[in-house]
MARROPA-992111 format. One record per residue (C-alpha): residue in one letter; x, y, z. Coordinates in nm, 2 decimals. Layout:
! residues N
aa|X|Y|Z
A|X|Y|Z
...
! end
This chain:
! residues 326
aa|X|Y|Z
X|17.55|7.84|9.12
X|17.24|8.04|9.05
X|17.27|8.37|9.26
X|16.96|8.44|9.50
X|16.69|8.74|9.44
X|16.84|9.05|9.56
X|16.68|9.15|9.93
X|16.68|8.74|10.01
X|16.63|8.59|10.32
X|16.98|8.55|10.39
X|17.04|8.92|10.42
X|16.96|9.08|10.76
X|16.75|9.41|10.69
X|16.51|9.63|10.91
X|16.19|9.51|10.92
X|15.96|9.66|10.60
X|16.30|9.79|10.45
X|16.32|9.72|10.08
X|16.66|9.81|9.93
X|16.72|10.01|9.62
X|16.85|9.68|9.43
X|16.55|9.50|9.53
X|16.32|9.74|9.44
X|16.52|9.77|9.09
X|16.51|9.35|9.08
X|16.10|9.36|9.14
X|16.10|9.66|8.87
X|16.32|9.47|8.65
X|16.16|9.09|8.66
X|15.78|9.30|8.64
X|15.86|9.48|8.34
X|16.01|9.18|8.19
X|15.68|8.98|8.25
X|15.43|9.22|8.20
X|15.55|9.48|7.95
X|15.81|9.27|7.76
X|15.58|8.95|7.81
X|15.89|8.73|7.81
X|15.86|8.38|7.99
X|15.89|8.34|8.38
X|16.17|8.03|8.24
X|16.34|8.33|8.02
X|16.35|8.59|8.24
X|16.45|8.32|8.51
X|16.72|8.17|8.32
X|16.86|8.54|8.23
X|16.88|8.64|8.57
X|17.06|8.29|8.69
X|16.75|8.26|8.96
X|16.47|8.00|8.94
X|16.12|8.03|8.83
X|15.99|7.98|9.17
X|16.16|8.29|9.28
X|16.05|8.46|8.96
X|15.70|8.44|9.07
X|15.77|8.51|9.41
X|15.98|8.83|9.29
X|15.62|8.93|9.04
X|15.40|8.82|9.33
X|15.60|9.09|9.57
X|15.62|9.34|9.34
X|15.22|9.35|9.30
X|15.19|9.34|9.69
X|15.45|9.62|9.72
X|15.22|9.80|9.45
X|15.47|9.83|9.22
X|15.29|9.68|8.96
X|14.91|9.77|8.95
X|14.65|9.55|8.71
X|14.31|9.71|8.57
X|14.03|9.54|8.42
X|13.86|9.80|8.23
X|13.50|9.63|8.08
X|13.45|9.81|7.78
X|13.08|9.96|7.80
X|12.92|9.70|7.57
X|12.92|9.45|7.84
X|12.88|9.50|8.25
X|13.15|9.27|8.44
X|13.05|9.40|8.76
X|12.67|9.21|8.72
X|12.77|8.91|8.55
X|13.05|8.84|8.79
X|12.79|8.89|9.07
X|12.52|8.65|8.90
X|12.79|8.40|8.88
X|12.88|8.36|9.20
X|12.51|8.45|9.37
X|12.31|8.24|9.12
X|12.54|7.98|9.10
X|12.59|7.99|8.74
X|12.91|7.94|8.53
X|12.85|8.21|8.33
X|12.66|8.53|8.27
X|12.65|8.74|7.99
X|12.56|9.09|8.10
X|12.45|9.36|7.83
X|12.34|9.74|7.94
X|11.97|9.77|8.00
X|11.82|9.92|7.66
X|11.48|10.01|7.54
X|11.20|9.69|7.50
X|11.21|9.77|7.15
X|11.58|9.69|7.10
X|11.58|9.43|7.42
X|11.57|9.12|7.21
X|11.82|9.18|6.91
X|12.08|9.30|7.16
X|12.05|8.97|7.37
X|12.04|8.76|7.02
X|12.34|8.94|6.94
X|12.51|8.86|7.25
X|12.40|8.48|7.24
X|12.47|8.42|6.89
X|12.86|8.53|6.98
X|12.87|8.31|7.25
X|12.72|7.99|7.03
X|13.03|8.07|6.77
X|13.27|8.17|6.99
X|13.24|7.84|7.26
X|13.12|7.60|7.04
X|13.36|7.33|6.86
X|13.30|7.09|6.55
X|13.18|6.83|6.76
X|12.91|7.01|6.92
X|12.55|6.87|6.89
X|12.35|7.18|7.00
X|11.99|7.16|7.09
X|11.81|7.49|6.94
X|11.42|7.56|6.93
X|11.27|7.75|6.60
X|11.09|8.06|6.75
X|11.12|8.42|6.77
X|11.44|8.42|6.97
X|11.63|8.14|6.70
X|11.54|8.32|6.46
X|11.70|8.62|6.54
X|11.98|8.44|6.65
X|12.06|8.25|6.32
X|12.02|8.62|6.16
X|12.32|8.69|6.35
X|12.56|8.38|6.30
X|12.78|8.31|5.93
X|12.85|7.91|5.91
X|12.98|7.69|6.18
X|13.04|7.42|5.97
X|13.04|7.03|6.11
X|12.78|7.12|6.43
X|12.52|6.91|6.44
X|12.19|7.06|6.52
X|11.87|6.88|6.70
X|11.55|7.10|6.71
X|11.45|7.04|7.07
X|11.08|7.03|7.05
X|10.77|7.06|6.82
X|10.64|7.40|6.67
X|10.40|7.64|6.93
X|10.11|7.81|6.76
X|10.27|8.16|6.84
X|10.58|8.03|6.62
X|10.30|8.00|6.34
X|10.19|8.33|6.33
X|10.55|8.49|6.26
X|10.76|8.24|6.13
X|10.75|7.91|5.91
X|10.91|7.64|6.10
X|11.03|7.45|5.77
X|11.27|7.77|5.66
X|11.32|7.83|6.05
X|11.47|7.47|6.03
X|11.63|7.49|5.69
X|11.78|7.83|5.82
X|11.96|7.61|6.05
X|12.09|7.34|5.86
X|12.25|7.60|5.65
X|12.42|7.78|5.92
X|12.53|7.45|6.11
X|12.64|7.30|5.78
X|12.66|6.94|5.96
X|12.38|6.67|6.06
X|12.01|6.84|6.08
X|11.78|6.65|6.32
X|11.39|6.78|6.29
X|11.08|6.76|6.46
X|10.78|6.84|6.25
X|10.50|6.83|6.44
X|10.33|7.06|6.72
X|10.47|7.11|7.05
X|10.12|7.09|7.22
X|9.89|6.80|7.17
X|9.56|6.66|7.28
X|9.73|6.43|7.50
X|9.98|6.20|7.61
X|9.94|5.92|7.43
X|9.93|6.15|7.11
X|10.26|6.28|7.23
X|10.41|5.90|7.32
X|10.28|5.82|6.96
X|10.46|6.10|6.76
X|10.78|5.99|6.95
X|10.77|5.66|6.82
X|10.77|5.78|6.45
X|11.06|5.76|6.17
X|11.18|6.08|6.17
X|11.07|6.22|6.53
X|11.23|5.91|6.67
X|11.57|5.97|6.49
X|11.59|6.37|6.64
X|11.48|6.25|6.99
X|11.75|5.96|7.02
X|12.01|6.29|6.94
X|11.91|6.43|7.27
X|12.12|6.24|7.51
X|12.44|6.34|7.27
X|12.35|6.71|7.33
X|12.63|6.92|7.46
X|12.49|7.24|7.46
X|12.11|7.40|7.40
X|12.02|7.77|7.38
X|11.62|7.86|7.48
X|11.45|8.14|7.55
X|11.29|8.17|7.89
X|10.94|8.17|7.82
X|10.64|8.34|8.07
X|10.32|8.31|8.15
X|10.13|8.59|7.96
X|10.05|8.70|7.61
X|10.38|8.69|7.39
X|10.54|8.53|7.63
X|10.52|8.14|7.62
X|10.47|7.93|7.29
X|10.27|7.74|7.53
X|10.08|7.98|7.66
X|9.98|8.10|7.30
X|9.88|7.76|7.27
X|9.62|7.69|7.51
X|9.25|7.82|7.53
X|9.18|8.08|7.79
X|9.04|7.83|8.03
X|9.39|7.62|8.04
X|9.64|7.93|8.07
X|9.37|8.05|8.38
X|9.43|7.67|8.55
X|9.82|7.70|8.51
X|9.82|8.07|8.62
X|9.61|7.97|8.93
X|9.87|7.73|9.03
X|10.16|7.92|9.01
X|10.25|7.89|8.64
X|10.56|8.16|8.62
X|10.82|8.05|8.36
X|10.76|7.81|8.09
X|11.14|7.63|7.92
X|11.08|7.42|7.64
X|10.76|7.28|7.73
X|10.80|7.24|8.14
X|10.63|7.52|8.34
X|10.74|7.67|8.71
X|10.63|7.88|8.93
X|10.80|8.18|9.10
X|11.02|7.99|9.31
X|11.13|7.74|9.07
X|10.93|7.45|9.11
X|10.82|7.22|8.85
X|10.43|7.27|8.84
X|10.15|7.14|8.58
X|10.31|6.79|8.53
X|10.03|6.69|8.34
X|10.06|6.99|8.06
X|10.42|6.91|8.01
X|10.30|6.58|7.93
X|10.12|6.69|7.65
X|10.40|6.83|7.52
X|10.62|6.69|7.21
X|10.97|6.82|7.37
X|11.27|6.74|7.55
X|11.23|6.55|7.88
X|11.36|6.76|8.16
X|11.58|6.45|8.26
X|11.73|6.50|7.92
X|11.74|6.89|7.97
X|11.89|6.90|8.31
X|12.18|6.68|8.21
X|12.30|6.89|7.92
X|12.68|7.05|8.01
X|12.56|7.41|7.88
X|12.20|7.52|7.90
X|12.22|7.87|7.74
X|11.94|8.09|7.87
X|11.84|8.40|7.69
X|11.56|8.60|7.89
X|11.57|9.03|7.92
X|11.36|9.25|8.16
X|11.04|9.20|8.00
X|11.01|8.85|8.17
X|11.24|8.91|8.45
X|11.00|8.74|8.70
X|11.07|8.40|8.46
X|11.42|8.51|8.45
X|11.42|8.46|8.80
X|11.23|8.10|8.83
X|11.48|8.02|8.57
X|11.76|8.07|8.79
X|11.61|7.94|9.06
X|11.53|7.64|8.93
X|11.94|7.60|8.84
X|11.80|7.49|8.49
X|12.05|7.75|8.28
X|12.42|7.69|8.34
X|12.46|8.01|8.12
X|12.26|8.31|8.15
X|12.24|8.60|7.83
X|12.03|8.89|7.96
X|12.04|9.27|8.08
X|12.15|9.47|8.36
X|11.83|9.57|8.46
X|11.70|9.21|8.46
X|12.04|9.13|8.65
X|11.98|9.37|8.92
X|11.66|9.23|8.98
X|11.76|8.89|9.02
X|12.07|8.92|9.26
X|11.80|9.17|9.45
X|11.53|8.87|9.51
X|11.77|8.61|9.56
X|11.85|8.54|9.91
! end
C-alpha cells in the first residue's frame, strides 16, 4: 500500500504547523524536481506516493516559499514590455529589443525578426515576404532554411528601386528558402484598377497570387505616411500623398493604408495596388510585424488595427503603444 505524504490530512496538527518531516518531504520531492530534474512518476514511484500528491507536495512547497523561481531576462530582450503588449494589444507575441539609436534601430529589429523566421518556422511553411529595405536586411541575417516555400507578397515600390534591385532581392530569397520561389515582377502601384485586375491574370503573377491563400506566415514592415516611410508614399506625386494625408493616411501594410485609429482609409489607392488582398492578409495564422520608434504612430494603427499577430519592435516604441492604448 503506498504510504501517504508526511503532514497528510489524516494527522491532526495545529493549524499552520508544518512538522519537521514534512518540511524535509517538501525539501526532499522539490529538490528532486527542480535540482535533480527527475520525473514527478520517478520521484513518485521512489517515494511509494502518487503523482497527484507529488504535485501537490511541489505546489506546497512553492506556496510555503521553500522553493522560489526567477525569470531573469537577459538584457538583450525586455520581458517586462512584451509581456505587457501581449496581453494589452491582444497580440500573441511581442518581441521586445532595448531602445537604441535610429541609426542602429533597423538592423537590431532585422536581427530580432530574422531569429524568429528560423527559429518558428517549419519545412512546410509557405511564408509571404516583401523585397524592400526591411527583407533585405533580414535575408542578410538568415543561413538556409531549406524546403520553405516563399511567395513575394506584392509588386516592387519605386522607393525599393532607388536602393535595391528587386530581381537579386528575390533571387536572395530563393537561395536562402532553398524550396518553391513564387514572384511578382511588376510595380506595386499602377495607373489603375483595371491595370492591376490585368497583371493578376498573367502567367506568372497568377501562379504567386494563387500561393496566397496557402500562406502560413508573412513578415512586413509597417510602413508610414511620410518621406522614407511608405513604398507607397515614395510612389505617389505630391498631390496624391497630400489627398491620403488629409484623410487620415497614418500607416501603410503592403499596399492598404489606415489612419491613426486603425481604420482602413483610401480604398480606392489600395485598389491600384498589385498586392495581397487584405482578406488574404487578415487570414494568415502569423502576420509578423517589424516597425521601431521612428514610425511609432504606424506602429500603433498597426496594432490597432489587430492586423500583426506578432509584433518585433523596441522598448521605446513599446512604451508608447501600451501608453495610447486604452
Amino acid at each position: 500500500m503506498s504510504e501517504k505524504p508526511i503532514g497528510d490530512e489524516s494527522v491532526p496538527r495545529a493549524r499552520g504547523a508544518r512538522s519537521a518531516a514534512r518540511t524535509i518531504q517538501l525539501l526532499e520531492v522539490a529538490r528532486s524536481f527542480y535540482i535533480d530534474e527527475e520525473p514527478k512518476v520517478a520521484i513518485a514511484k521512489r517515494l511509494g506516493i502518487s503523482r497527484f500528491a507529488v504535485s501537490r507536495l511541489l505546489e506546497q512547497a512553492r506556496s510555503a516559499g521553500l522553493v522560489r523561481i526567477d525569470i531573469r531576462p537577459p538584457a538583450d530582450v525586455d520581458f517586462t514590455l512584451s509581456s505587457a503588449l501581449m496581453h494589452k494589444a491582444g497580440l500573441r507575441r511581442a518581441i521586445v529589443l532595448p531602445a537604441t539609436d535610429p541609426a542602429s534601430e533597423l538592423a537590431i529589429l532585422a536581427a530580432a525578426a530574422a531569429s524568429y523566421l528560423v527559429e518558428a518556422g517549419a519545412s512546410e511553411d509557405v511564408v509571404g515576404l516583401v523585397a524592400g529595405r526591411t527583407t533585405s536586411r533580414i535575408l542578410d541575417r538568415i543561413g538556409e532554411l531549406p524546403g520553405r516555400s516563399i511567395v513575394q507578397l506584392s509588386g516592387v515600390s519605386r522607393a525599393t528601386y532607388f536602393e535595391h534591385n528587386p530581381a537579386e532581392m528575390i533571387r536572395a530569397m530563393a537561395m536562402r528558402f532553398r524550396g518553391q520561389t513564387f514572384p511578382i515582377y511588376a510595380p506595386l502601384l499602377l495607373a489603375d484598377a483595371a491595370l492591376v485586375a490585368s497583371l493578376r491574370e498573367q502567367i506568372g503573377i497568377a501562379d504567386s497570387i494563387a500561393q496566397f491563400e496557402k500562406l502560413t506566415r508573412v513578415l512586413f514592415s509597417v510602413g508610414a505616411w511620410k518621406p522614407d516611410g511608405s513604398g507607397v508614399f515614395e510612389s505617389l506625386d505630391e498631390t496624391a500623398r497630400a489627398e491620403a494625408a488629409e484623410a487620415g493616411a497614418t500607416a501603410e501594410i503592403l499596399g492598404h493604408i489606415f489612419d491613426a485609429d486603425g481604420r482602413r482609409i483610401c480604398r480606392s489607392l489600395s485598389e491600384r495596388c498589385l498586392t495581397i488582398s487584405y482578406e488574404d492578409f487578415i487570414v494568415v495564422p502569423d502576420r509578423v510585424a517589424v516597425g521601431g520608434y521612428a514610425r511609432a504612430d504606424a506602429v500603433l494603427a498597426c496594432v490597432r488595427a489587430k492586423a500583426a499577430t506578432t509584433l518585433v519592435t523596441d522598448a521605446k516604441t513599446a512604451q508608447f503603444v501600451l501608453d495610447s492604448l486604452p
